[in-house]
N, CA, C and O atoms as CSV, one atom per row, in Angstrom:
chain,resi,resn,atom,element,x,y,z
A,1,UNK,N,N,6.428,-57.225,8.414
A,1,UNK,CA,C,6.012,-57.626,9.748
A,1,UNK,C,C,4.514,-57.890,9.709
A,1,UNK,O,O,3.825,-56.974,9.260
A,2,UNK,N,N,3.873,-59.058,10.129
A,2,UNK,CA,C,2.728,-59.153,10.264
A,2,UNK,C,C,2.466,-59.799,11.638
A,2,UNK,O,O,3.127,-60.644,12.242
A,3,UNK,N,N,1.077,-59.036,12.036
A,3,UNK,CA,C,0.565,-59.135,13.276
A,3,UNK,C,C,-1.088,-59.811,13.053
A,3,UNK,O,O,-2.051,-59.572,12.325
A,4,UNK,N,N,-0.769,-60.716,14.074
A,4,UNK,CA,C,-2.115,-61.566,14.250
A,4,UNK,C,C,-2.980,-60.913,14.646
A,4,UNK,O,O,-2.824,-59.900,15.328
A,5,UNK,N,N,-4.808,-61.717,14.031
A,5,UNK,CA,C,-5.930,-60.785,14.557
A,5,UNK,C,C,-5.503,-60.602,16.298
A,5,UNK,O,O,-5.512,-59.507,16.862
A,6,UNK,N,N,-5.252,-61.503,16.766
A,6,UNK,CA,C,-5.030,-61.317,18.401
A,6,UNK,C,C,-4.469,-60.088,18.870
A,6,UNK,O,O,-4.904,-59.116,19.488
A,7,UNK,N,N,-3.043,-60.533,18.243
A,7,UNK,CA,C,-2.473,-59.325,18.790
A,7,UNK,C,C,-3.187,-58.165,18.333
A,7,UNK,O,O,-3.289,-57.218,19.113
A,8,UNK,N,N,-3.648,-58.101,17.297
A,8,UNK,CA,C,-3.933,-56.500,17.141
A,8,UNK,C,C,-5.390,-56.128,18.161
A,8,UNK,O,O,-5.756,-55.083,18.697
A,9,UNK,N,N,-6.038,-57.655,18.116
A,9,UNK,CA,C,-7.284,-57.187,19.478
A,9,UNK,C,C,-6.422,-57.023,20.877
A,9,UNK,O,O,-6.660,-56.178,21.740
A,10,UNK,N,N,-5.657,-57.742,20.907
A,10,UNK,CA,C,-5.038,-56.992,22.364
A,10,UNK,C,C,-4.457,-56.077,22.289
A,10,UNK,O,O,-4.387,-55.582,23.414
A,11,UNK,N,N,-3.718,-55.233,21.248
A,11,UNK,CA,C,-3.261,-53.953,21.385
A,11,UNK,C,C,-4.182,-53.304,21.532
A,11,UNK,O,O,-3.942,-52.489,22.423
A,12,UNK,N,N,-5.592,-53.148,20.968
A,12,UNK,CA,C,-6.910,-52.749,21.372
A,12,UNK,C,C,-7.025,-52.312,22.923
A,12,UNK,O,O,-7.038,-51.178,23.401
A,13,UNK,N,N,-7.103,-53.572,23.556
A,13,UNK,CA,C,-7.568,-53.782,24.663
A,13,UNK,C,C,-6.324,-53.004,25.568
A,13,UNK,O,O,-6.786,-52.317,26.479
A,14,UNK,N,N,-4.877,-52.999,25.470
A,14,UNK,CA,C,-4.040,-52.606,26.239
A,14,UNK,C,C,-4.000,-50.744,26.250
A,14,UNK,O,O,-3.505,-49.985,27.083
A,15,UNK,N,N,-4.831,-50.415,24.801
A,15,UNK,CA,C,-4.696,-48.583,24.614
A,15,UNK,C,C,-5.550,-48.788,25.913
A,15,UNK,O,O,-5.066,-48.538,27.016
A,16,UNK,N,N,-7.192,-49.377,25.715
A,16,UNK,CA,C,-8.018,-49.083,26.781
A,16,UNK,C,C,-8.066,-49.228,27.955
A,16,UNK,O,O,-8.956,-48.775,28.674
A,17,UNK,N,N,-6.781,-50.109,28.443
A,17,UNK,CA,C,-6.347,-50.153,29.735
A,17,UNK,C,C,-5.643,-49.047,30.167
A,17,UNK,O,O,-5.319,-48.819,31.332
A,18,UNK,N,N,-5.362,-48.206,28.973
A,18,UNK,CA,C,-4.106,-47.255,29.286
A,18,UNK,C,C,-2.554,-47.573,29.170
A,18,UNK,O,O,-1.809,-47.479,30.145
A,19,UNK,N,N,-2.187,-47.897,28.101
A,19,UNK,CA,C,-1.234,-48.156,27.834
A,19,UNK,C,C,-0.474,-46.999,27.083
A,19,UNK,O,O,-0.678,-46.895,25.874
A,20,UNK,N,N,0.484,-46.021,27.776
A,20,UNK,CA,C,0.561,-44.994,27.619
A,20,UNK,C,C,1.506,-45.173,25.659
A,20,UNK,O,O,2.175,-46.137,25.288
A,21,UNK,N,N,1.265,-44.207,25.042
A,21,UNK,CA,C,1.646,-44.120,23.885
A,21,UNK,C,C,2.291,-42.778,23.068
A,21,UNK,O,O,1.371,-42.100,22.608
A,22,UNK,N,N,3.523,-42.263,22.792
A,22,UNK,CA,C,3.503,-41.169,22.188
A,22,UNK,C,C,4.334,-41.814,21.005
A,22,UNK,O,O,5.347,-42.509,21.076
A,23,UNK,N,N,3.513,-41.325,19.732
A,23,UNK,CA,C,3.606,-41.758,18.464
A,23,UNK,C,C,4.921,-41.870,17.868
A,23,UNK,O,O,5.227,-41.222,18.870
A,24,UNK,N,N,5.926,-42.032,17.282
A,24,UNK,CA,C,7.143,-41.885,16.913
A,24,UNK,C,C,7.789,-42.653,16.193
A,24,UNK,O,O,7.412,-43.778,16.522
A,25,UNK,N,N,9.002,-42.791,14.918
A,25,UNK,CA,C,9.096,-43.142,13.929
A,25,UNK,C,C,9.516,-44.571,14.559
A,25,UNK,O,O,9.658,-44.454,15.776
A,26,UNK,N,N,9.686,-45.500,14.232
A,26,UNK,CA,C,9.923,-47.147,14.334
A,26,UNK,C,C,8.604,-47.485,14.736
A,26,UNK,O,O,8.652,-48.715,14.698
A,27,UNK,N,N,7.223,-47.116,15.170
A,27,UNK,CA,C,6.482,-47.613,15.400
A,27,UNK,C,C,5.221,-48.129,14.612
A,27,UNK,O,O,4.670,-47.371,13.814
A,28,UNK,N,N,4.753,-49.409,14.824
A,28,UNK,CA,C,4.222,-49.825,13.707
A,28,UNK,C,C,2.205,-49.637,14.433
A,28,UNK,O,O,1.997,-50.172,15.522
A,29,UNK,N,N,1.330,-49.106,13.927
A,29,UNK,CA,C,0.210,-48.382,14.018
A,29,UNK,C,C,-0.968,-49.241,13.241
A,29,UNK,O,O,-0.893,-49.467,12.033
A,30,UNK,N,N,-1.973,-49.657,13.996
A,30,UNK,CA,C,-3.371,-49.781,13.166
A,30,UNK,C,C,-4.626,-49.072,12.993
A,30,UNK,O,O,-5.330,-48.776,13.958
A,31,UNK,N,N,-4.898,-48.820,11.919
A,31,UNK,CA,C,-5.467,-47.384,11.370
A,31,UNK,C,C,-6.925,-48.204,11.020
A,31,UNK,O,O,-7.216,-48.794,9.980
A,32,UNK,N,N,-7.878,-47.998,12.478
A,32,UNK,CA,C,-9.562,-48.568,11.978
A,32,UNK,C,C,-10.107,-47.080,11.493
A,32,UNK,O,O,-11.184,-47.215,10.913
A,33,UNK,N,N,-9.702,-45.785,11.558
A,33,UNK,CA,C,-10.415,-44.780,11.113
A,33,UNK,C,C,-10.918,-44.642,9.613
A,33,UNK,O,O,-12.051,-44.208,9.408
A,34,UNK,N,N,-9.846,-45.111,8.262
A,34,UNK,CA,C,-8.958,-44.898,8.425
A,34,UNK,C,C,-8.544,-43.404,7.821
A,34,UNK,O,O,-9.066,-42.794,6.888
A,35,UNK,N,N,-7.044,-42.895,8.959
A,35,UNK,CA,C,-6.432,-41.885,8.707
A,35,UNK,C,C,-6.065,-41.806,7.037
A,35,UNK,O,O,-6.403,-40.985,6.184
A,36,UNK,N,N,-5.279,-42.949,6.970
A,36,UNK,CA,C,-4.108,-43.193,5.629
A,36,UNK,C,C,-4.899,-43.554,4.387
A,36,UNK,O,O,-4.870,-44.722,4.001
A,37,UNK,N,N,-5.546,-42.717,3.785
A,37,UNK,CA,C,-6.381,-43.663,2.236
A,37,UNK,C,C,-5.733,-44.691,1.466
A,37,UNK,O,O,-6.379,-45.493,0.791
A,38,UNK,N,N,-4.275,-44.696,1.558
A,38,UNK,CA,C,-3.605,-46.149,0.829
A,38,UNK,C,C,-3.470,-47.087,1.311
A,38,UNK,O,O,-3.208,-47.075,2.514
A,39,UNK,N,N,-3.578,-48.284,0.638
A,39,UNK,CA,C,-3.569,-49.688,0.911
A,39,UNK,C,C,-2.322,-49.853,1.985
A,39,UNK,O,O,-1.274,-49.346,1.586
A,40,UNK,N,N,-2.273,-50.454,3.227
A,40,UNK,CA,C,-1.505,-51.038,4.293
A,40,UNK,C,C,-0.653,-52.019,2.766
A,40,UNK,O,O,-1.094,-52.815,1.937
A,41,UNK,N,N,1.096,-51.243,3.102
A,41,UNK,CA,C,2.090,-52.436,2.416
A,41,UNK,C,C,2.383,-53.440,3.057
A,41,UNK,O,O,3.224,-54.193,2.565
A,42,UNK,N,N,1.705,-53.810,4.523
A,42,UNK,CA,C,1.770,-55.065,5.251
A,42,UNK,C,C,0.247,-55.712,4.881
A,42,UNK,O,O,-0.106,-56.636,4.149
A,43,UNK,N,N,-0.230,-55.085,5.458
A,43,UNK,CA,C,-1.749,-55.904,6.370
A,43,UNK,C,C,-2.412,-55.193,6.850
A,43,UNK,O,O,-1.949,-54.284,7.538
A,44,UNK,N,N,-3.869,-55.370,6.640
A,44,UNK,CA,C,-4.969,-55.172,7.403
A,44,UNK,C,C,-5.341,-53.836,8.135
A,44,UNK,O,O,-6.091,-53.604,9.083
A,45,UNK,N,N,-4.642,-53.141,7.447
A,45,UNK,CA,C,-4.719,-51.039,7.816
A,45,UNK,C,C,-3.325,-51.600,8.799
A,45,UNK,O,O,-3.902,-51.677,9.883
A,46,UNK,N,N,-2.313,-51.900,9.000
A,46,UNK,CA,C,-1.018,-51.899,9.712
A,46,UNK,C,C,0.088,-51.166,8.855
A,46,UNK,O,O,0.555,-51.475,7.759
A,47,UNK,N,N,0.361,-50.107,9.684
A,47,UNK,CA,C,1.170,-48.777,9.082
A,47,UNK,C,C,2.602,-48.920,9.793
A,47,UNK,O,O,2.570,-49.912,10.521
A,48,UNK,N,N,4.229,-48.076,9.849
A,48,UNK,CA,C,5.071,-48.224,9.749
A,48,UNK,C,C,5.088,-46.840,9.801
A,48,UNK,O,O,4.937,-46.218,8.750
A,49,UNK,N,N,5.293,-46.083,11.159
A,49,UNK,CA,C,5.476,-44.609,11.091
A,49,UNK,C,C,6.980,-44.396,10.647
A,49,UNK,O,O,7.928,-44.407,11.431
A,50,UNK,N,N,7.068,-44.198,9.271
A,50,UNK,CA,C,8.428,-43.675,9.302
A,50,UNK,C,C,8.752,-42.163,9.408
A,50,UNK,O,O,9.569,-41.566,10.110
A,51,UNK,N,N,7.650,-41.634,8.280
A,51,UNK,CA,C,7.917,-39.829,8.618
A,51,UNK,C,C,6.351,-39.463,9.699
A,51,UNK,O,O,5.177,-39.624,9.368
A,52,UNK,N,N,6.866,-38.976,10.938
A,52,UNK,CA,C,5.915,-38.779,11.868
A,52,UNK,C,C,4.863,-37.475,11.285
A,52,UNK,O,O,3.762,-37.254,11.788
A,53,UNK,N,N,5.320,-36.854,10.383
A,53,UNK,CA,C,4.902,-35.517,9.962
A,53,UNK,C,C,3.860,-35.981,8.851
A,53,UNK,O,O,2.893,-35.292,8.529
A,54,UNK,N,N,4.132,-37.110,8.351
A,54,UNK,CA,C,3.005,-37.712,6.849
A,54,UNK,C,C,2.147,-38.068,7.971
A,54,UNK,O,O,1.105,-37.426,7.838
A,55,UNK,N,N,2.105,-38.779,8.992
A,55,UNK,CA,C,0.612,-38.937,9.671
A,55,UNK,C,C,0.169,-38.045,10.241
A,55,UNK,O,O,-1.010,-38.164,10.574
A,56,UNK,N,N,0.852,-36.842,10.586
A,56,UNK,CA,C,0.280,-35.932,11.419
A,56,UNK,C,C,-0.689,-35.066,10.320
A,56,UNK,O,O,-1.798,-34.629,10.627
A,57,UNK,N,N,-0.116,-34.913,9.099
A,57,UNK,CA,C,-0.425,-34.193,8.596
A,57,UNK,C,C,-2.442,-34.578,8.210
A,57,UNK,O,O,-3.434,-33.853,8.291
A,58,UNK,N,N,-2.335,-35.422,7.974
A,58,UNK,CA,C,-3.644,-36.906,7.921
A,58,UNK,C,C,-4.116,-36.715,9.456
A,58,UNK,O,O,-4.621,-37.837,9.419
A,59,UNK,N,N,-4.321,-36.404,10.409
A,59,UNK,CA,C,-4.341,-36.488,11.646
A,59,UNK,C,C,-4.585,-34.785,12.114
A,59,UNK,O,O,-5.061,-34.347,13.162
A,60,UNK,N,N,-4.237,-34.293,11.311
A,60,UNK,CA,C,-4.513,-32.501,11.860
A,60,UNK,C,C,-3.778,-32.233,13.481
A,60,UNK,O,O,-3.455,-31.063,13.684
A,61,UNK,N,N,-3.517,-33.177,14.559
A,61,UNK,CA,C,-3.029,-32.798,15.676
A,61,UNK,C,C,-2.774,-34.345,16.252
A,61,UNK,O,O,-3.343,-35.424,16.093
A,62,UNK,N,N,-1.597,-33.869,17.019
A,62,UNK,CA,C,-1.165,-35.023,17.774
A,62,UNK,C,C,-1.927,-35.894,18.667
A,62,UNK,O,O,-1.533,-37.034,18.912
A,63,UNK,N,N,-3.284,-35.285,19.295
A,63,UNK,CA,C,-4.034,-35.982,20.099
A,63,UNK,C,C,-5.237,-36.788,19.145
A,63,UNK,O,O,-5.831,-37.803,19.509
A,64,UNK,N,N,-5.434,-36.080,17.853
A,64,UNK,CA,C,-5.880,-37.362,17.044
A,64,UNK,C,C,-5.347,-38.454,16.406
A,64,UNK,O,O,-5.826,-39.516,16.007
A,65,UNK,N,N,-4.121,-37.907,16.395
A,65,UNK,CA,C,-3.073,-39.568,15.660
A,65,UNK,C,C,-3.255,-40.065,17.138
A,65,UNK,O,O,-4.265,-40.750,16.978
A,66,UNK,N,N,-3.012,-40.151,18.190
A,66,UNK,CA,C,-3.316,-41.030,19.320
A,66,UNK,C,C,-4.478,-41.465,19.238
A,66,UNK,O,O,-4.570,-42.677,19.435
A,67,UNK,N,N,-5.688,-40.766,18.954
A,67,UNK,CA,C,-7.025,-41.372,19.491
A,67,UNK,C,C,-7.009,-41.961,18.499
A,67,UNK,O,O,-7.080,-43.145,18.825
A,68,UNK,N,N,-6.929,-41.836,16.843
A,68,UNK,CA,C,-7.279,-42.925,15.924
A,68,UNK,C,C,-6.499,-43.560,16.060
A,68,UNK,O,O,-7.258,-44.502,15.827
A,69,UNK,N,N,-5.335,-44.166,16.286
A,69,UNK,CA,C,-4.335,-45.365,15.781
A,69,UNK,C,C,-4.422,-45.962,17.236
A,69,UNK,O,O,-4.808,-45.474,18.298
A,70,UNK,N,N,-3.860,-47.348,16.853
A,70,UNK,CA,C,-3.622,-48.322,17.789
A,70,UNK,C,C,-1.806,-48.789,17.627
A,70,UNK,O,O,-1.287,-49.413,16.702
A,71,UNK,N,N,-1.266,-48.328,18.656
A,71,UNK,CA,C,0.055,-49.026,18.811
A,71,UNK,C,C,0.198,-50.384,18.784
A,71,UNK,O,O,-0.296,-51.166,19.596
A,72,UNK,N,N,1.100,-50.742,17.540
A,72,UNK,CA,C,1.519,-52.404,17.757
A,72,UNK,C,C,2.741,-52.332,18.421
A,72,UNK,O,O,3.686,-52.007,17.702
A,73,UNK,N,N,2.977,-52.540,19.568
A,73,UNK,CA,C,4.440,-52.573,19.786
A,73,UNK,C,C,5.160,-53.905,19.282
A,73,UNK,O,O,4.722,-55.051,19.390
A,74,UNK,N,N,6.853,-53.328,18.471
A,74,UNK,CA,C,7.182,-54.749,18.209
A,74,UNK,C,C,7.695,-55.643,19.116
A,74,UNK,O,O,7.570,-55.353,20.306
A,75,UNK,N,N,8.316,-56.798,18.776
A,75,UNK,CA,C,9.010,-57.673,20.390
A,75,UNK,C,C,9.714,-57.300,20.804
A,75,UNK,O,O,9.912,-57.872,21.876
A,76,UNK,N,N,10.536,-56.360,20.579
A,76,UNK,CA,C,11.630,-55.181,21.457
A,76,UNK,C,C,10.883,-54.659,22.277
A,76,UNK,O,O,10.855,-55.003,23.458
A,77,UNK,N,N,9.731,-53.202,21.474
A,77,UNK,CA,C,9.103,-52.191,22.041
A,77,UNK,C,C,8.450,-52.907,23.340
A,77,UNK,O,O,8.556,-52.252,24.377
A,78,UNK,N,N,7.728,-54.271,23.443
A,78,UNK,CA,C,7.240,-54.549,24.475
A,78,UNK,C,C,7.678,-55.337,25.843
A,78,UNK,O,O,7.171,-55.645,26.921
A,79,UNK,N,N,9.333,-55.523,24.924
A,79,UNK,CA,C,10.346,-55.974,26.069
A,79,UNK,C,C,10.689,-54.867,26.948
A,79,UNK,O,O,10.313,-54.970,28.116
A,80,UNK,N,N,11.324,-53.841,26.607
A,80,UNK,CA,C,11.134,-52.625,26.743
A,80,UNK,C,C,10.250,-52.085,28.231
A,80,UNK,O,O,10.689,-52.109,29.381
A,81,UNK,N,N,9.016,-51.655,27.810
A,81,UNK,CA,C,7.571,-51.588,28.428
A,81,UNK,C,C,8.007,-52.606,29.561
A,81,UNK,O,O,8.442,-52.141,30.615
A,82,UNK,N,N,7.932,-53.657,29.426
A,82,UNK,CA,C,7.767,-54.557,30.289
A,82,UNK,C,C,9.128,-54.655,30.995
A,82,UNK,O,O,9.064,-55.416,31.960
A,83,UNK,N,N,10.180,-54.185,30.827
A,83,UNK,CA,C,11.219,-53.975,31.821
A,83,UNK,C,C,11.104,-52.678,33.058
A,83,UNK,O,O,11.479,-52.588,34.227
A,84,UNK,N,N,10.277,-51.642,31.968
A,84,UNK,CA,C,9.554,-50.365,32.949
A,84,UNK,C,C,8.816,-50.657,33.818
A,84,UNK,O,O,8.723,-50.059,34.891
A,85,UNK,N,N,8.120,-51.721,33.440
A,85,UNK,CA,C,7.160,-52.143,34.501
A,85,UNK,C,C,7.795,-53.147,35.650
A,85,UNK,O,O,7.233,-53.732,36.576
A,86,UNK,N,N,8.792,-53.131,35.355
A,86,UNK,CA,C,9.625,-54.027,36.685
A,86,UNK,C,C,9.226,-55.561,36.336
A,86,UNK,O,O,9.136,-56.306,37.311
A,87,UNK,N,N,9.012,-56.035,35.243
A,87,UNK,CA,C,9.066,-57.413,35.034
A,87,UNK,C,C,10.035,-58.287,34.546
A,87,UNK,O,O,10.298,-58.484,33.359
A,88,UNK,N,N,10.416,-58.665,35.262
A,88,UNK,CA,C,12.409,-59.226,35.563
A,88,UNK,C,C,12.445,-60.943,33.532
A,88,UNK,O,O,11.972,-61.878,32.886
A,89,UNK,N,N,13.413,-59.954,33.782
A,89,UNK,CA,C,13.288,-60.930,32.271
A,89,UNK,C,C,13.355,-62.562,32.479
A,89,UNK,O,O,13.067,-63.299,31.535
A,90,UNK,N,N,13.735,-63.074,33.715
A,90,UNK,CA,C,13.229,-64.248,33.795
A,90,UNK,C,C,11.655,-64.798,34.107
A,90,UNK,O,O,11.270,-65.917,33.767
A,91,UNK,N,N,10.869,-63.863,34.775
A,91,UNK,CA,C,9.517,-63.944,34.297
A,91,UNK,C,C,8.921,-64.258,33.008
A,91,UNK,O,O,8.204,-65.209,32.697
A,92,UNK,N,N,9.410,-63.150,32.225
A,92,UNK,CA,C,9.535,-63.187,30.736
A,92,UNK,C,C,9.345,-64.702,30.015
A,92,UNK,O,O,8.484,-65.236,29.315
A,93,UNK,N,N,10.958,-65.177,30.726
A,93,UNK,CA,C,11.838,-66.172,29.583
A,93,UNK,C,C,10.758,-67.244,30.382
A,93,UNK,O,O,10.069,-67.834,29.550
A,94,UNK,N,N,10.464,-67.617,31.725
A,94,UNK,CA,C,9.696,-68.881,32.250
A,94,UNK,C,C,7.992,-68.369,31.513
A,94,UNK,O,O,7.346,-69.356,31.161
A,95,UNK,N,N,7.579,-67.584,31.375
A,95,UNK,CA,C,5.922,-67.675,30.811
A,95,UNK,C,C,6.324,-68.139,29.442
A,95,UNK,O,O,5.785,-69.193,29.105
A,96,UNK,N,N,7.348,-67.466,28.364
A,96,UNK,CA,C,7.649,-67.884,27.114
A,96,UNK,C,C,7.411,-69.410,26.921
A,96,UNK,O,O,6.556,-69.936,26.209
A,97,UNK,N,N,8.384,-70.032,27.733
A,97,UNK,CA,C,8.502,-71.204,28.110
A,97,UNK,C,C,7.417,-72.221,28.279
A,97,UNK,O,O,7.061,-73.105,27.499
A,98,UNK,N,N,6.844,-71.816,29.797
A,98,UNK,CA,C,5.538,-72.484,30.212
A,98,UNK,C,C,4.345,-72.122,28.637
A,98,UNK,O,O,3.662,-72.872,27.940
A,99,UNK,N,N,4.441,-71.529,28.630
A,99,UNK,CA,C,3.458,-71.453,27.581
A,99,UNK,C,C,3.815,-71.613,26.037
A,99,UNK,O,O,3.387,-70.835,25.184
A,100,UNK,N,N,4.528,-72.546,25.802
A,100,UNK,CA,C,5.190,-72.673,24.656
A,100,UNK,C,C,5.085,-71.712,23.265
A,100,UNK,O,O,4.751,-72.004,22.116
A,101,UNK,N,N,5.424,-70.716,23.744
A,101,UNK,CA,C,5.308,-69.686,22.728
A,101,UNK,C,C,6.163,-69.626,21.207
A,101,UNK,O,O,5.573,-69.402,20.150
A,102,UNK,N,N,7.359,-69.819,21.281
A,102,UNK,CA,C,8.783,-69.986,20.160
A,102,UNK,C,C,8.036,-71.359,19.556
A,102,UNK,O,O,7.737,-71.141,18.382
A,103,UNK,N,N,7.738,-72.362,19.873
A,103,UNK,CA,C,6.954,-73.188,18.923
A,103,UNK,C,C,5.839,-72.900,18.390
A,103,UNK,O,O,5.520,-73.261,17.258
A,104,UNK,N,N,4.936,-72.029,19.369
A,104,UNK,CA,C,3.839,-72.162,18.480
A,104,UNK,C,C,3.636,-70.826,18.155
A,104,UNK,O,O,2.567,-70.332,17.797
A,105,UNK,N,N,5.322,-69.928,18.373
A,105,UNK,CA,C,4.950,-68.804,17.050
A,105,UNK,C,C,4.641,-67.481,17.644
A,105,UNK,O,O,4.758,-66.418,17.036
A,106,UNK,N,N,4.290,-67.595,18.714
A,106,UNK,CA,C,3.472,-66.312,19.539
A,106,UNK,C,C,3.875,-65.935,21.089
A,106,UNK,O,O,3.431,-65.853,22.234
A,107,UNK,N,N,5.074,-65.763,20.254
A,107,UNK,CA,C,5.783,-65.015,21.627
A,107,UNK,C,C,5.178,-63.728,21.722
A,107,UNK,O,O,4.658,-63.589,22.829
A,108,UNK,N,N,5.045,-62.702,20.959
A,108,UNK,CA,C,5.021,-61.170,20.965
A,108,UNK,C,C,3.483,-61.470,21.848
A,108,UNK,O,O,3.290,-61.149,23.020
A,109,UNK,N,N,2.569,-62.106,21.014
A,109,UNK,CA,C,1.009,-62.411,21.845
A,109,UNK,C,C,1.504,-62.365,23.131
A,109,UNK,O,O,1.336,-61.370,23.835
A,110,UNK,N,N,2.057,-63.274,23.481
A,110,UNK,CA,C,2.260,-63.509,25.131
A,110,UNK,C,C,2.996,-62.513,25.503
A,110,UNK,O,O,2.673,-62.137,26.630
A,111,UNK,N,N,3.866,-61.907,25.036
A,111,UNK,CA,C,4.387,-60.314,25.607
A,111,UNK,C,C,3.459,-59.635,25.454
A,111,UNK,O,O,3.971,-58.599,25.881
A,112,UNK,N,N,2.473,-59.350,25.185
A,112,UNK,CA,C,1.408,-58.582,25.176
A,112,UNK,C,C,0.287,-59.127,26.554
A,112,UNK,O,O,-0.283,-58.409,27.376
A,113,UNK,N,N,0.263,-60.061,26.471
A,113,UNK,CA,C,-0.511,-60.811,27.234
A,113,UNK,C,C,-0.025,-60.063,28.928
A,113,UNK,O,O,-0.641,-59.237,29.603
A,114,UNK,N,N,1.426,-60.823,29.222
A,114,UNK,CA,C,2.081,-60.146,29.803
A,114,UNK,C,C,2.004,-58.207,30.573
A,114,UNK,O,O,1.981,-57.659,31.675
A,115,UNK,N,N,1.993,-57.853,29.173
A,115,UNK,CA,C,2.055,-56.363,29.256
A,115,UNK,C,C,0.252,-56.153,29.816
A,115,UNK,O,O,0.071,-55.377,30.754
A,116,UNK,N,N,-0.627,-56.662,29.373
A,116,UNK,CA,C,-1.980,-56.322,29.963
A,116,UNK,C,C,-2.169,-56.694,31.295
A,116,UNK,O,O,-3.189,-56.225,31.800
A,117,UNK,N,N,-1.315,-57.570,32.177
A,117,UNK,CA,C,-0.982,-57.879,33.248
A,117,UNK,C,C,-0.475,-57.124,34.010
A,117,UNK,O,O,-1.052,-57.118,35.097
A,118,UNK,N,N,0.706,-56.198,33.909
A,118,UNK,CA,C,1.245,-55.841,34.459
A,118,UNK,C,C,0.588,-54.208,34.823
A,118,UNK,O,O,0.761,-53.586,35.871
A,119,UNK,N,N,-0.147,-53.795,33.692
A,119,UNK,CA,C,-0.273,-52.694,33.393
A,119,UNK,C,C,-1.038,-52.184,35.018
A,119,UNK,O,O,-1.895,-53.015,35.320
A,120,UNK,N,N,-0.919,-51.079,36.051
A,120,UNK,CA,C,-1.376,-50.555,36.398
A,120,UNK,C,C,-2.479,-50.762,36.246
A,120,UNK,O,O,-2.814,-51.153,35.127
A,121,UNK,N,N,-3.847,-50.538,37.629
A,121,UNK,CA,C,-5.171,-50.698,37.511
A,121,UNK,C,C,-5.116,-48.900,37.273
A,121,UNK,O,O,-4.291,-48.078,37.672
A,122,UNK,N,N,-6.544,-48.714,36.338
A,122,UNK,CA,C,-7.001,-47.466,36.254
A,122,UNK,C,C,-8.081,-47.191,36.990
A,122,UNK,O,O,-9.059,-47.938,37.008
A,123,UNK,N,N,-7.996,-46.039,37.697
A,123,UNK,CA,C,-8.966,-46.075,38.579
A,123,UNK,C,C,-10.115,-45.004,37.904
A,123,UNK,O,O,-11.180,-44.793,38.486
């Protein structure tokens, strides 16, 4: 799985909006600290939590694997999210659309895009 500089600056931007996160195995993680001393088998410090206990252990406590990593959610995880948030999947399927995403590749971007939209203001 590889994720564009974008997306991974907007997963950035969506932790700091508050994009709530609890760490757990299918989820794929970007490590600017970094936690993990071995080479990313994808990309660019992009990790693949499979055993939640190998990062924790790298992490000493659960509230630092949150503060160092950045959630990539995949195009499920943020379909998902974005159904919690009450965004009716034809919203979805017409921005996909209007914004020609499936051609030019960047649907998940625009589900993200999406998801920074929807997200609750923090006060």
């Amino acid at each position: 799985m590889r994720y564009s500089a974008e997306e991974i600056q907007l997963a950035h931007e969506l932790k700091a909006a508050g994009l709530p996160w609890q760490p757990e195995p299918g989820h794929f993680v970007w490590d600017g600290e970094p936690l993990i001393e071995h080479d990313s088998p994808f990309h660019n410090r992009v990790f693949f939590i499979l055993d939640l206990k190998h990062f924790l252990r790298r992490s000493e406590s659960m509230d630092h694997l949150i503060a160092s990593m950045v959630w990539l959610p995949t195009w499920q995880q943020v379909r998902e999210l974005l159904a919690g948030l009450n965004v009716s999947a034809d919203a979805i399927q017409s921005r996909l659309i209007e914004s020609n995403a499936l051609a030019n590749g960047n649907e998940r971007l625009v589900l993200y895009q999406m998801l920074m939209e929807a997200l609750p203001e923090r006060s």
